[in-house]
N, C-alpha and C positions, 0 to 999 in steps of 0.2 A: 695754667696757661691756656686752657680748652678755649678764653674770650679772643684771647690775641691768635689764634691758632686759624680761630671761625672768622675775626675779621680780615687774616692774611687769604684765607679760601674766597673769601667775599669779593675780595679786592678784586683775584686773578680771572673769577667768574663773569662779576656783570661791571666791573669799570674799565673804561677804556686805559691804554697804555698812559697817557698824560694825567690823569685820573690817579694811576698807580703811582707814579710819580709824586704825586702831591699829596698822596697818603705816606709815602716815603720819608719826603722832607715835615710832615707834622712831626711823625714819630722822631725824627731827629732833631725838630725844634730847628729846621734851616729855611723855614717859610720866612724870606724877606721879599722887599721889592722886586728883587733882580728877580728871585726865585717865580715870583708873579708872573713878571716879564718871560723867564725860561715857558713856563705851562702856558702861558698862552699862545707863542711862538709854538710851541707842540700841536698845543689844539688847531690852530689852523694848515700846520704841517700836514696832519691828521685828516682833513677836509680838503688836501690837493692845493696849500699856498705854500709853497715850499717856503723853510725857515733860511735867510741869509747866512747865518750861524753854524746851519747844519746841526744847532741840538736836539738833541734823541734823548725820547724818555728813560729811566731808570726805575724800572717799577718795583715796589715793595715785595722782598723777600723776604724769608726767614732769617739771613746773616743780620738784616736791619732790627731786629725782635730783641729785646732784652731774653733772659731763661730765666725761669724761677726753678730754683731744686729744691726737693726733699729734705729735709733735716739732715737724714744719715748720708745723703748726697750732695751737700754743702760744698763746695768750693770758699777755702779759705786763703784769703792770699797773705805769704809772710813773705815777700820784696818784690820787690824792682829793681832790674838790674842790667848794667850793660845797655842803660840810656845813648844812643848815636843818634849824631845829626839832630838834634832838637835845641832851637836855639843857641843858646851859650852854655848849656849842662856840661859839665866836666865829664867827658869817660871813663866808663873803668868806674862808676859810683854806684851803690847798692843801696837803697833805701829801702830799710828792713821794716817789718809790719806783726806786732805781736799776733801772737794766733789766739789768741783770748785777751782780752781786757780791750783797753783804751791806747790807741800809739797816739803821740801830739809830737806835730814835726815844725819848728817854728825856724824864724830867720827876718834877717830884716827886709830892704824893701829892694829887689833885685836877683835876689839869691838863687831864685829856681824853685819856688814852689807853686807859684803858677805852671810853669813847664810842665812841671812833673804830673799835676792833674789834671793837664788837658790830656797828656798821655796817657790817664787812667780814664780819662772819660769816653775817648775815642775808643780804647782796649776793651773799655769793657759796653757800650753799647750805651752811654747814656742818652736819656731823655733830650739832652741838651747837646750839640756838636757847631754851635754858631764857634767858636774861639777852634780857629786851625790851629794844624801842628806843622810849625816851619823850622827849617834849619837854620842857620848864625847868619842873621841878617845885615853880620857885620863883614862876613866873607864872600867877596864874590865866587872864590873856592869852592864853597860848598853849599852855594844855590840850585845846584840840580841835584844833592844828593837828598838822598830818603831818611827820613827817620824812622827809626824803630826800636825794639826792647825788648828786654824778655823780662819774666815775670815766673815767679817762683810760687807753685800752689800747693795744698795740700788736700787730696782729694779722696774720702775713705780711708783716712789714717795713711796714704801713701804721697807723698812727696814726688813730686816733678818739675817740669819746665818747661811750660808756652813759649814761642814768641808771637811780636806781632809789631809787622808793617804798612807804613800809609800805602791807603792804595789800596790792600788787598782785607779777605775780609775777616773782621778780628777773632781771634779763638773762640768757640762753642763756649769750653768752659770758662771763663771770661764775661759772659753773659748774666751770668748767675749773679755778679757782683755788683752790686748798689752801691755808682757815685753822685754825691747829693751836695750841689755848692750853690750857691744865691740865682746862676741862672738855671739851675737845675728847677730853683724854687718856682719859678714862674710857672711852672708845666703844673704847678698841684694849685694854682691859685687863679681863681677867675678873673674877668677883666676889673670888677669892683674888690679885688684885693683879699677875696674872705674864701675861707676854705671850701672848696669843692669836692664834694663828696661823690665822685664819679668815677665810677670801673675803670681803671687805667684800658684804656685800646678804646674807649666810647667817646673818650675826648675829641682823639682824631677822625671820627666816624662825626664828631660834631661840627667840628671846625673845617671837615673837607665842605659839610653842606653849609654850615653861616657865615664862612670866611670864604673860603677859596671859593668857590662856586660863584656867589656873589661878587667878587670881586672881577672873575675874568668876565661873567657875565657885564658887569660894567664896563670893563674896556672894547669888549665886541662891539656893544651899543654906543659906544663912543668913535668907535672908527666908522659905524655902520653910517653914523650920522653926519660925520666927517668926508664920507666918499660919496660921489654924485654917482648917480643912478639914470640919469635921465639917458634915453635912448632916442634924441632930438637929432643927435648928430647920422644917428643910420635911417633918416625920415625921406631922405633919397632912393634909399631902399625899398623902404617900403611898398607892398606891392602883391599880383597872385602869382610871383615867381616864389620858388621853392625858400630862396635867399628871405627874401618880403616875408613870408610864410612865419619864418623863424624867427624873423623881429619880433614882428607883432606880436608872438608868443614866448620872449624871451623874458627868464625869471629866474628864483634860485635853484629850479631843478632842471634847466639846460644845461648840458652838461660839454667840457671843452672838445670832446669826440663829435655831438653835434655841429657846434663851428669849423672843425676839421672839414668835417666829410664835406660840406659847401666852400671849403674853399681852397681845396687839390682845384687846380687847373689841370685838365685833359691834351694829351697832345691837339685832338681837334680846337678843345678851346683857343689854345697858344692860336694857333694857324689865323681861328676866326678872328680873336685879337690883333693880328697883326693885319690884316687883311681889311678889319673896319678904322682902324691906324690911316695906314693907308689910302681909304678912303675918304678919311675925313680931313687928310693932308692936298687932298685934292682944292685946288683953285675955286673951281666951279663942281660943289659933290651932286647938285641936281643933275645939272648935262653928265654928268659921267654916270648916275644910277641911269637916266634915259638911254643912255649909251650901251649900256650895260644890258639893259631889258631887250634893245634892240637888236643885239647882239646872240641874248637868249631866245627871243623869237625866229630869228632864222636860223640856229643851230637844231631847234624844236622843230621849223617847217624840213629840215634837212632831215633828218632823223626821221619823220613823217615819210619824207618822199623814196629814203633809202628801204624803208620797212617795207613799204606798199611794194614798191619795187621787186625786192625780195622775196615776197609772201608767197609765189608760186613757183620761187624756183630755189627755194631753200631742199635743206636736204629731208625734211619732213611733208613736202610737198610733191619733191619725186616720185618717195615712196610710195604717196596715197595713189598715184597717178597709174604706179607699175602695178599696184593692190587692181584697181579699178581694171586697170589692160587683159588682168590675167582671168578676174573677175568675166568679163565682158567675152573672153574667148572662149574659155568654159561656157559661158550661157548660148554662143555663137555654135558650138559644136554639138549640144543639146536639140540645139532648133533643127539644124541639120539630120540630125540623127530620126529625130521629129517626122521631118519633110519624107524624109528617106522612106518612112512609114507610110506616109498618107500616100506613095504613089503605089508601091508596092502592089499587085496583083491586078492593077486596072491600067489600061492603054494612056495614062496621061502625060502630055507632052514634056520633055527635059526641065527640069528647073522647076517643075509646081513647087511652091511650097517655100523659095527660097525667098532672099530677100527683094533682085528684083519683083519677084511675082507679086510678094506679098505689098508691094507701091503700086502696081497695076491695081491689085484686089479694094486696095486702099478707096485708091482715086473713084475707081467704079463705085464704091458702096458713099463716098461723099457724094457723086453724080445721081446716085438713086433716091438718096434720103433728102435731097437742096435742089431737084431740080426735076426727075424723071415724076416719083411717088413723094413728093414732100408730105411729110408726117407722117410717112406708113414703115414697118420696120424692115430691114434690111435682115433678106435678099425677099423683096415686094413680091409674093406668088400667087397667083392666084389663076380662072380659068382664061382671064384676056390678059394676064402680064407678059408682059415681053422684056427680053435679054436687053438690059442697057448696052451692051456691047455692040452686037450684031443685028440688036431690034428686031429677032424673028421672034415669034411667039414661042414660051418657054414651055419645054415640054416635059411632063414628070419627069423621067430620069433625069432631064436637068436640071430641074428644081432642086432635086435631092441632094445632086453635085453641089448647088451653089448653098445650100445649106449646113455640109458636111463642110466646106471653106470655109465656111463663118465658124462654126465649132473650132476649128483650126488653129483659125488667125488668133479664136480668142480666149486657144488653151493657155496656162500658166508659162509653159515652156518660151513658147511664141512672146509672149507678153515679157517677158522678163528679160528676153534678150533682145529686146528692141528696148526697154528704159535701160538697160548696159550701155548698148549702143550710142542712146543721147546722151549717156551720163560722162561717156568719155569723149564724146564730139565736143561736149561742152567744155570739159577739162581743157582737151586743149587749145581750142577758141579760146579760152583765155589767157593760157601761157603763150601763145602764137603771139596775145595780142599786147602783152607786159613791155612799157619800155622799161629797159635796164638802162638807158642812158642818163647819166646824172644830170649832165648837162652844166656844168658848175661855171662860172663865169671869176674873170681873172681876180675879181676882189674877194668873192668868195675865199677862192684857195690862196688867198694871200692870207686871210683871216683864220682858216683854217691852221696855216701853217704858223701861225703866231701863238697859235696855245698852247699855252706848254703846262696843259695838265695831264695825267694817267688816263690813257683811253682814248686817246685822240691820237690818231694818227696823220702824219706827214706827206701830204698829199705830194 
């Protein structure tokens, strides 16, 4: 049995489940139409078209295998017995079977000898299982019950008792036994009627690929040809949207997860959907999108005006403001400190150095450089210069003075806290100068008050 062993491995290895099926019913010789019908309902099961039917493959096993035994492991069967529920067989009947020679069981035409070898053909695994085994199709009684039998063997010179019921699957030893009747014949004879001289298990390894294969292949290409294909009707579709995308490109390996994922509708979607609804339930939808835009332009100039508004008295604007103050007084206590230096050890009147001085000092060196000495550098010395101030002739030690000023004014210290200075005049020159008033007029805030969407507030 190593052929039928290798073609049961074969089976479970590289054919699909519908496949196994259809090697199943060769071996039992129950390849009819319907059975066609059944595998090809699988095969597209198989491929995500769900079967109406719900049929499920049944894939060739070992219980489905005739056994061939050994000589000294022969199974020899001598009855049958305790025949129930099959047809019209009487109970309680024992049809005994010599263990050697020839038994010949004869009757006329009714009698139950059909019966009896369908139940030896089912028991024992033949070739052939087209002829059911049913119960007395004369009783409505005993239409759901089961048939079954036992069956009396002799296995290694010892004597026993199988049974075996429809349904389930028939004795191992059982298997061993060769039943051979006119449809049995059909399985050892080609389609031209003449002996075929072929490995029992190579038949069905033949007839899956030039029978059944062919055949479902035929009705695929039959339905293929049957069903419209044309994608005419999604040409409204089409398009560089995502949806459009997928047309264009649909075929047999789009898959029904692709069509999914485009067409979940989003909570936002829903919203926009009802909203373009809506719109287009409108009387006049031009003057209403004008309407609409108009409505967007002054919520945009509002929003504009509230921002600018805002911009120097938000609460990151403060801050910069209190940075700069603090900044500025620090530079302001530096300069001082400065000043404080440059009088120190010499008779110079109160306040050199400070900030009025240093707008006197200013003014004069503008006066010197655009009016007194234009184009000469500041503080102008020379043997006829004279004091822009007092216009007496300048005398060394006060040349020296008016030079040691200019160093002064225009150490880092000095310098740094005078651009402090302008840096927060100017700050708050502009916060001084910020209107906060919106100013909003009565239709405005009527409009305002009509929104009723998140983020807008109730004026």
């Amino acid at each position: 049995m190593a052929l039928l062993d290798e073609i049961l491995a074969w089976s479970k290895a590289d054919l699909k489940p519908w496949q196994q099926d259809a090697a199943r019913r060769l071996f039992q010789q129950t390849l009819t139409t319907t059975a066609l019908d059944d595998l090809y309902a699988m095969l597209k099961d198989s491929a995500g078209l769900p079967d109406p039917n719900n049929r499920k493959p049944e894939p060739l096993d070992q219980q489905h295998l005739p056994v061939t035994a050994s000589k000294d492991a022969a199974v020899v069967l001598t009855a049958l017995r305790d025949v129930k529920n099959v047809n019209r067989l009487a109970a309680s009947q024992t049809l005994s079977f010599a263990p050697k020679g020839l038994t010949v069981i004869y009757g006329g035409n009714g009698s139950g000898k059909s019966g009896y070898a369908r139940v030896l053909k089912r028991a024992c695994r033949s070739r052939d299982s087209n002829e059911d085994v049913r119960p007395n199709a004369m009783s409505k009684a005993s239409a759901t019950l089961i048939p079954q039998a036992s069956f009396e063997i002799q296995l290694g010179g010892k004597s026993s008792t199988v049974s075996w019921q429809k349904g389930k699957a028939s004795p191992a030893e059982l298997a061993t036994v060769a039943v051979f009747d006119t449809h049995c014949a059909r399985a050892y004879l080609d389609q031209h009627q003449e002996i075929a001289y072929l490995p029992f298990g190579l038949d069905v390894v033949e007839n899956l690929a030039q029978i059944v294969l062919p055949k479902i292949l035929e009705k695929l290409n039959a339905e293929i040809l049957a069903t419209a294909t044309t994608k005419e009707a999604f040409n409204h579709l089409v398009g560089t949207t995502k949806v459009g995308t997928l047309i264009s490109s649909l075929s047999e390996k789009t898959t029904a997860a692709d069509v999914d994922a485009l067409a979940q509708m989003s909570a936002d979607d829903t919203k926009k959907m009802a909203d373009l609804e809506k719109t287009l339930n409108e009387s006049d939808p031009k003057a209403k999108a004008k309407e609409f835009k108009l409505a967007a332009a002054r919520m945009t100039a509002l929003k504009t005006k509230i921002e600018s508004a805002t911009a120097w008295v938000k609460d990151e604007s403060i801050q910069k403001l209190r940075t700069m103050d603090t900044e500025t007084q620090t530079a302001l206590a530096a300069e001082i400190a400065a000043a404080t230096a440059l009088r120190s050890g010499e008779a110079l009147l109160p306040g050199t150095g400070d900030i009025i001085w240093k707008a006197l000092f200013q003014a004069t060196k503008e006066f010197s450089t655009g009016a007194a000495y234009p184009g000469k550098d500041f503080p102008h010395i020379h043997e006829d210069s004279q004091c822009v101030l007092c216009q007496q002739k300048v005398e060394p030690d006060a040349a020296a003075l008016m030079q040691r000023f200019e160093a002064y004014v225009q150490e880092n210290v000095a310098k740094v806290a005078s651009d402090k200075r302008s840096a927060c005049a100017a700050a708050l020159t502009k916060i001084r100068s910020v209107v906060l008033a919106l100013d909003l007029d009565d239709a405005l805030i009527e409009e305002l008050n009509c929104q009723d969407r998140p983020g807008y507030i109730r004026v």
